[in-house]
Jmol script that loads the backbone (N, CA, C; Angstrom):
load data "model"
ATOM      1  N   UNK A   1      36.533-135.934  80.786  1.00  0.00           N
ATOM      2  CA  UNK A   1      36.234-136.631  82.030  1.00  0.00           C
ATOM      3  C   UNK A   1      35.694-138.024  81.684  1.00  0.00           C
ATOM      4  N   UNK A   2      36.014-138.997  82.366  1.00  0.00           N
ATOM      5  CA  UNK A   2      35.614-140.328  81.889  1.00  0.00           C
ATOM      6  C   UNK A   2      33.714-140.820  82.374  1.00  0.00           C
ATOM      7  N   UNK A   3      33.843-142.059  81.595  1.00  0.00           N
ATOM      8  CA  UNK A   3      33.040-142.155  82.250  1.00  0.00           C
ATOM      9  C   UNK A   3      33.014-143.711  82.904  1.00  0.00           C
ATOM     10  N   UNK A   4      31.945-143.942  84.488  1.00  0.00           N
ATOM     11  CA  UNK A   4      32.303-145.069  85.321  1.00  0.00           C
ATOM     12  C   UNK A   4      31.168-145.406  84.721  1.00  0.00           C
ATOM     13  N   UNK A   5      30.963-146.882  84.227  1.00  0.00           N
ATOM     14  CA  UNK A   5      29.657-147.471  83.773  1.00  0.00           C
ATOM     15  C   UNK A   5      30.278-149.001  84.739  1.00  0.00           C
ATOM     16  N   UNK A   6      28.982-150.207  85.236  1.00  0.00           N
ATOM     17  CA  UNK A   6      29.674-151.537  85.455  1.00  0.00           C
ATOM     18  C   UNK A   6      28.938-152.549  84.400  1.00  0.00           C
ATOM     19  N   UNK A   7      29.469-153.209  83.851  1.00  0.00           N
ATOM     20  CA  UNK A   7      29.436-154.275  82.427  1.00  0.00           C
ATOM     21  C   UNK A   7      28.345-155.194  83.635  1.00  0.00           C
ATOM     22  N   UNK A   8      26.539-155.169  82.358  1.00  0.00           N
ATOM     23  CA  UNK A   8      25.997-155.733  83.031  1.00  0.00           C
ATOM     24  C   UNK A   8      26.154-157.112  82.681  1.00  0.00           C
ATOM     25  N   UNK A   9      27.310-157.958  82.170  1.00  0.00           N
ATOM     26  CA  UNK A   9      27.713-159.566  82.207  1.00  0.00           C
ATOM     27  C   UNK A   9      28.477-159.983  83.197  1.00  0.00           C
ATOM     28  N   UNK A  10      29.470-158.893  83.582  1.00  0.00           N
ATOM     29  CA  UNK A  10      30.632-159.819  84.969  1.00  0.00           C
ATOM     30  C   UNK A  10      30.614-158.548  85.658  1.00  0.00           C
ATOM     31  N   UNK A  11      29.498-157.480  86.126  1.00  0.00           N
ATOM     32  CA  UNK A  11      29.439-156.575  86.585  1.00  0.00           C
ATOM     33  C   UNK A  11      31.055-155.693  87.428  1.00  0.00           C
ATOM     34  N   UNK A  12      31.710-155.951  86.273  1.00  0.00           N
ATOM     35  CA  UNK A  12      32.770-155.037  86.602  1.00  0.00           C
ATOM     36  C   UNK A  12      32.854-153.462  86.498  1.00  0.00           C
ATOM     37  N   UNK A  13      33.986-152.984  87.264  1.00  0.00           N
ATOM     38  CA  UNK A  13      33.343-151.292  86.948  1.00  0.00           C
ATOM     39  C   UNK A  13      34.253-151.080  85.890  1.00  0.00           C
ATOM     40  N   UNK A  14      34.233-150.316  84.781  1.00  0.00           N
ATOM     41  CA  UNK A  14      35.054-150.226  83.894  1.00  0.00           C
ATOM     42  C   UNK A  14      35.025-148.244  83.900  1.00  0.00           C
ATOM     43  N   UNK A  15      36.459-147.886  83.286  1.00  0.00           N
ATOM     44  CA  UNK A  15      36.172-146.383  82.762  1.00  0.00           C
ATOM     45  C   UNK A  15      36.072-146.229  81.655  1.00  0.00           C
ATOM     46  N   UNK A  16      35.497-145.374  81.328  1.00  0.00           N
ATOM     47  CA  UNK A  16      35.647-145.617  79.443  1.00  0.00           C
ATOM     48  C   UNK A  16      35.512-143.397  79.002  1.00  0.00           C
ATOM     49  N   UNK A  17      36.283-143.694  77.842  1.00  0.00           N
ATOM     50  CA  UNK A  17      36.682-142.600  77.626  1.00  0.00           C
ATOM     51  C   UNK A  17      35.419-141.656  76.953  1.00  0.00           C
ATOM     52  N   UNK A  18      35.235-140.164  77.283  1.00  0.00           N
ATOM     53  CA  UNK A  18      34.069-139.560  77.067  1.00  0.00           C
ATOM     54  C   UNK A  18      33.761-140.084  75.604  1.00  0.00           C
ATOM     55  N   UNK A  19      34.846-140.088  74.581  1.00  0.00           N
ATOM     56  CA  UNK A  19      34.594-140.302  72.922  1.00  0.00           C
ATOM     57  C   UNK A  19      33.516-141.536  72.854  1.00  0.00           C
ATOM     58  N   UNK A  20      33.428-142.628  73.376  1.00  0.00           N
ATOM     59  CA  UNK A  20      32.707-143.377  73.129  1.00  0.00           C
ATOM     60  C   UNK A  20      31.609-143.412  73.823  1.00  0.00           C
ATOM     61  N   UNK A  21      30.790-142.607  74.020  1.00  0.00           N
ATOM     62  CA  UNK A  21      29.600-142.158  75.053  1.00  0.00           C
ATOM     63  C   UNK A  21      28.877-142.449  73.535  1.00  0.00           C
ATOM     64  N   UNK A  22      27.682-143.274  73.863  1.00  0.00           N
ATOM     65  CA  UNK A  22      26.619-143.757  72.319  1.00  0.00           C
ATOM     66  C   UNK A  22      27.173-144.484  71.730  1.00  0.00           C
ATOM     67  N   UNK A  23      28.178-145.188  72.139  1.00  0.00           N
ATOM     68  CA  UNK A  23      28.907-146.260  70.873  1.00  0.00           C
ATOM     69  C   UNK A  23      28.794-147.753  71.840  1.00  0.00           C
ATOM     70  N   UNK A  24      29.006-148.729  70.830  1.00  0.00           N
ATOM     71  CA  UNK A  24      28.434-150.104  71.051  1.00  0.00           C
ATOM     72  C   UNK A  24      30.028-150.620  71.559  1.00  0.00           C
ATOM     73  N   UNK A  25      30.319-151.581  72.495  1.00  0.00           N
ATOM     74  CA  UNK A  25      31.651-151.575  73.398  1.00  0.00           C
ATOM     75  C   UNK A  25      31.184-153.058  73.619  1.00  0.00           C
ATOM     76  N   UNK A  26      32.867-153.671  73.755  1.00  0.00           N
ATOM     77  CA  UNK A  26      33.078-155.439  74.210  1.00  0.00           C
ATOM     78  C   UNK A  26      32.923-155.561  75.660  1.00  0.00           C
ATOM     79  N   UNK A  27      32.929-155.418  76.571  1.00  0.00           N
ATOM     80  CA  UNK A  27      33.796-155.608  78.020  1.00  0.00           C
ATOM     81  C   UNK A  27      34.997-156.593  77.894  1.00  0.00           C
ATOM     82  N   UNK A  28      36.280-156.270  78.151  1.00  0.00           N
ATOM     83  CA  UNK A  28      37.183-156.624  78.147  1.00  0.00           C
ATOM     84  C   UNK A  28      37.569-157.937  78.753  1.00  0.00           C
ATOM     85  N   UNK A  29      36.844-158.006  80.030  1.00  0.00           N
ATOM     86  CA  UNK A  29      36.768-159.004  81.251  1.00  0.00           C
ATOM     87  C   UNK A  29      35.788-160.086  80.422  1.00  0.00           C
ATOM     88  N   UNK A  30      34.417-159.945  80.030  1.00  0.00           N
ATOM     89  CA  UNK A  30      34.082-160.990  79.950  1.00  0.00           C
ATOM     90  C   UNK A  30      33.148-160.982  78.117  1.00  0.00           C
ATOM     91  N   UNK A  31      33.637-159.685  77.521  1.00  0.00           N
ATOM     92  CA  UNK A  31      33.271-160.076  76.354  1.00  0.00           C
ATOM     93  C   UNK A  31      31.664-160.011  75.787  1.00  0.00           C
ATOM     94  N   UNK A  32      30.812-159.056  77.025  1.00  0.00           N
ATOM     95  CA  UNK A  32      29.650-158.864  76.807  1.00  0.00           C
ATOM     96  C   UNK A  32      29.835-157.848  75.962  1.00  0.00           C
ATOM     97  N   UNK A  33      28.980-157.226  74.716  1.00  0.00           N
ATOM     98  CA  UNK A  33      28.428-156.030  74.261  1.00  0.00           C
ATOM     99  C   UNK A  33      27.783-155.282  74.987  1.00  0.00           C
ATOM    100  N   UNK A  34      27.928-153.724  75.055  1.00  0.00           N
ATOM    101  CA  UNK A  34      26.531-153.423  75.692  1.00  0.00           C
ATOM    102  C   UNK A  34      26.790-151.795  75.150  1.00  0.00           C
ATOM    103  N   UNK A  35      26.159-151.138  75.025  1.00  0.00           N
ATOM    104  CA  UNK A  35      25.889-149.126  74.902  1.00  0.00           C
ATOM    105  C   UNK A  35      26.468-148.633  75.924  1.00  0.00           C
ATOM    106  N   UNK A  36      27.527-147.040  75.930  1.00  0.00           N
ATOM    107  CA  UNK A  36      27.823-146.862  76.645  1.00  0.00           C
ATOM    108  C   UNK A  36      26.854-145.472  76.405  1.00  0.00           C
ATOM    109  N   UNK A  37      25.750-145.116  77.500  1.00  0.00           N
ATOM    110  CA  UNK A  37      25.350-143.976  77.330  1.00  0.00           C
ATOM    111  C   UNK A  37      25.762-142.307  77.810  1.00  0.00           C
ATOM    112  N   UNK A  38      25.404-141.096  77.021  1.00  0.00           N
ATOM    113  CA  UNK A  38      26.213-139.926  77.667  1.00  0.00           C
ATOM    114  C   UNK A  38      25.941-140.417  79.178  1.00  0.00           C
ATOM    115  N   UNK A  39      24.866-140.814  80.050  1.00  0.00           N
ATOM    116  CA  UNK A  39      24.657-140.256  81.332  1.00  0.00           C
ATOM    117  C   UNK A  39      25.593-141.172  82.251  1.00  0.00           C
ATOM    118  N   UNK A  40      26.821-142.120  81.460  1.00  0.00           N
ATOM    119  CA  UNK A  40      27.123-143.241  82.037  1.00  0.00           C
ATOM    120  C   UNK A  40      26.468-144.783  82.411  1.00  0.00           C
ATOM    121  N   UNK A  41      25.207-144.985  81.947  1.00  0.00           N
ATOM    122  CA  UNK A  41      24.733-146.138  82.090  1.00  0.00           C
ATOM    123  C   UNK A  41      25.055-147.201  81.147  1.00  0.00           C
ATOM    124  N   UNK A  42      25.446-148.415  81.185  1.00  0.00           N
ATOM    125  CA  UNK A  42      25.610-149.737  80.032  1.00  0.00           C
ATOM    126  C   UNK A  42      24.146-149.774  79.632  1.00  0.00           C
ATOM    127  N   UNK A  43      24.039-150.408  78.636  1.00  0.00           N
ATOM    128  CA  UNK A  43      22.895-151.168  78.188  1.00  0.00           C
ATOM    129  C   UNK A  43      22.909-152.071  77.160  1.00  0.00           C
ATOM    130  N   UNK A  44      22.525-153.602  77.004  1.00  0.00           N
ATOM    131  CA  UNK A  44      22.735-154.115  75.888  1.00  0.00           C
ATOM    132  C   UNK A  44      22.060-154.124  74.675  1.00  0.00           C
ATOM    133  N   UNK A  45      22.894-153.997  73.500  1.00  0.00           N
ATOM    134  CA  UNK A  45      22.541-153.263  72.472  1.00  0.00           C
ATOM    135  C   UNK A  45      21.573-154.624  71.771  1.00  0.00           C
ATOM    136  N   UNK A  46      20.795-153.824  70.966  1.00  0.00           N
ATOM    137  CA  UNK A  46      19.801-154.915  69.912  1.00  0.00           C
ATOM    138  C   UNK A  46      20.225-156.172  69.891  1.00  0.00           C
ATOM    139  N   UNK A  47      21.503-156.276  68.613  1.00  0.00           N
ATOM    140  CA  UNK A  47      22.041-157.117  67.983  1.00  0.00           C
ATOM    141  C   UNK A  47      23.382-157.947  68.784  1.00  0.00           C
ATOM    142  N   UNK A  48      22.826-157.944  69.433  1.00  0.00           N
ATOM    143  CA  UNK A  48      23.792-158.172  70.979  1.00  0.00           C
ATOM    144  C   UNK A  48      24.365-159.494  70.559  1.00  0.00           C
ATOM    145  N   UNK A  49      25.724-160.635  70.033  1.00  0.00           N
ATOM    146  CA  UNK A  49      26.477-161.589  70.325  1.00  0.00           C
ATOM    147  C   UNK A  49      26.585-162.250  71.080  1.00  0.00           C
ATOM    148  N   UNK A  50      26.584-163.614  71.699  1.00  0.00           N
ATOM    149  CA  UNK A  50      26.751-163.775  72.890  1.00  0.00           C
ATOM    150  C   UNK A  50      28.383-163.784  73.315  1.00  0.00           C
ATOM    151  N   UNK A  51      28.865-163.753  74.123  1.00  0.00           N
ATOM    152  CA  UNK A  51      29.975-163.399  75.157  1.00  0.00           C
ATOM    153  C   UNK A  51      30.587-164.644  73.737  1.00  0.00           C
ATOM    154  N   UNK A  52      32.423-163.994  73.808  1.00  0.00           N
ATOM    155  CA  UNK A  52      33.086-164.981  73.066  1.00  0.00           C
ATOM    156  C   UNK A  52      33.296-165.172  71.519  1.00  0.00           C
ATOM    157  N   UNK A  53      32.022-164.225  71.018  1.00  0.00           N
ATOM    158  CA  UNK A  53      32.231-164.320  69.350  1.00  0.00           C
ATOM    159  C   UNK A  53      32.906-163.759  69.076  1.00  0.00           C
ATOM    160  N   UNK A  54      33.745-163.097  68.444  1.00  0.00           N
ATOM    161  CA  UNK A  54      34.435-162.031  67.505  1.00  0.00           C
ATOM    162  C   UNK A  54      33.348-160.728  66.898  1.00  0.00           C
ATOM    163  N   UNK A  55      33.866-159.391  67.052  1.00  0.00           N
ATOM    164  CA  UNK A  55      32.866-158.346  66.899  1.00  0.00           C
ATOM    165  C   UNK A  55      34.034-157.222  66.152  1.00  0.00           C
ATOM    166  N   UNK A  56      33.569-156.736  65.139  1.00  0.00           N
ATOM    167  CA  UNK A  56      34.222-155.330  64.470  1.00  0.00           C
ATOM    168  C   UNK A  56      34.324-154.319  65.764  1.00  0.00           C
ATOM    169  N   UNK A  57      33.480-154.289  66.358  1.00  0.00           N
ATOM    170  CA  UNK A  57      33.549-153.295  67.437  1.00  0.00           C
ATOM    171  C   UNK A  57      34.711-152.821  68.492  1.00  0.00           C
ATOM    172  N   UNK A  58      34.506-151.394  68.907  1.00  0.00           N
ATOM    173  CA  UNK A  58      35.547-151.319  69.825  1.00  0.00           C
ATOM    174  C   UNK A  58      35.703-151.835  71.175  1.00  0.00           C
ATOM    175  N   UNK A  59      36.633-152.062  71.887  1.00  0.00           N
ATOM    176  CA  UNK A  59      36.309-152.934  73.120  1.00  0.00           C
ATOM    177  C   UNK A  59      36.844-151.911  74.188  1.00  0.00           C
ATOM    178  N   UNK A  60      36.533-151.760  75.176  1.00  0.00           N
ATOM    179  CA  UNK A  60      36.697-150.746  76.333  1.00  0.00           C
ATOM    180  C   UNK A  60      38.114-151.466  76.843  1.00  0.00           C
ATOM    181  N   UNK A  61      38.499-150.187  78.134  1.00  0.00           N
ATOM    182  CA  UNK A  61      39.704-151.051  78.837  1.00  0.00           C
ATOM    183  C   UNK A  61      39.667-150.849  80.114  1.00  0.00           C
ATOM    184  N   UNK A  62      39.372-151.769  81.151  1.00  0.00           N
ATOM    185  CA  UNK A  62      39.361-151.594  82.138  1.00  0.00           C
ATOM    186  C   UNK A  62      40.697-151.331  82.946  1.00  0.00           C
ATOM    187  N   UNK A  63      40.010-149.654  83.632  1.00  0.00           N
ATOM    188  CA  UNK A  63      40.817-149.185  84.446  1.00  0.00           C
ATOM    189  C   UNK A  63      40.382-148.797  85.784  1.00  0.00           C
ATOM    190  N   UNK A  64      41.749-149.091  86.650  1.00  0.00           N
ATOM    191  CA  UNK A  64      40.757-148.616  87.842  1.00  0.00           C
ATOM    192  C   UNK A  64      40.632-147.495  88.332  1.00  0.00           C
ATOM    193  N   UNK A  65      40.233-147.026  89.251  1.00  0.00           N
ATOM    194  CA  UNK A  65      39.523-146.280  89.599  1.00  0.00           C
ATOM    195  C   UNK A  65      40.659-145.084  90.247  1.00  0.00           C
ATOM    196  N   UNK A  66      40.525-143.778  90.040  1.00  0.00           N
ATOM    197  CA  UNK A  66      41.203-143.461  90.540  1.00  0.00           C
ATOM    198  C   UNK A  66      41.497-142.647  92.287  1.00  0.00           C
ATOM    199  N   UNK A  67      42.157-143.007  93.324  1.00  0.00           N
ATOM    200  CA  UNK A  67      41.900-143.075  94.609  1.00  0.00           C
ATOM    201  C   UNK A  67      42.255-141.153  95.261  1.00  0.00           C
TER     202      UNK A  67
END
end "model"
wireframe off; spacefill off
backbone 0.3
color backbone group
């Protein structure tokens, strides 16, 4: 089951797949870092980049929602 978190940089809603629940994520839209936690909440991580750098990390994919 996914999970709905919204990217607290361009507060978009994004889904992101259960596997990366505790892992450090790009937002796709605008390139913020932030934690995706089990309960579904973002949060930005420590070592946080600002928007635009280049990151080893995985980057989420925004999808929408389903109706």
């Amino acid at each position: 089951m996914p999970i709905f978190v919204n990217c607290p940089g361009c507060k978009k809603k994004l889904r992101v797949a259960d596997e990366h629940a505790g892992k450090t994520l790009k937002c796709p839209a605008c390139g913020q870092k932030l934690v995706v936690s089990a309960a579904g909440k973002m949060s930005l991580p420590r070592d946080s980049t600002p928007a635009g750098e280049e990151s080893s990390r995985t980057s989420a994919r925004v999808v929408p929602p389903r109706r």
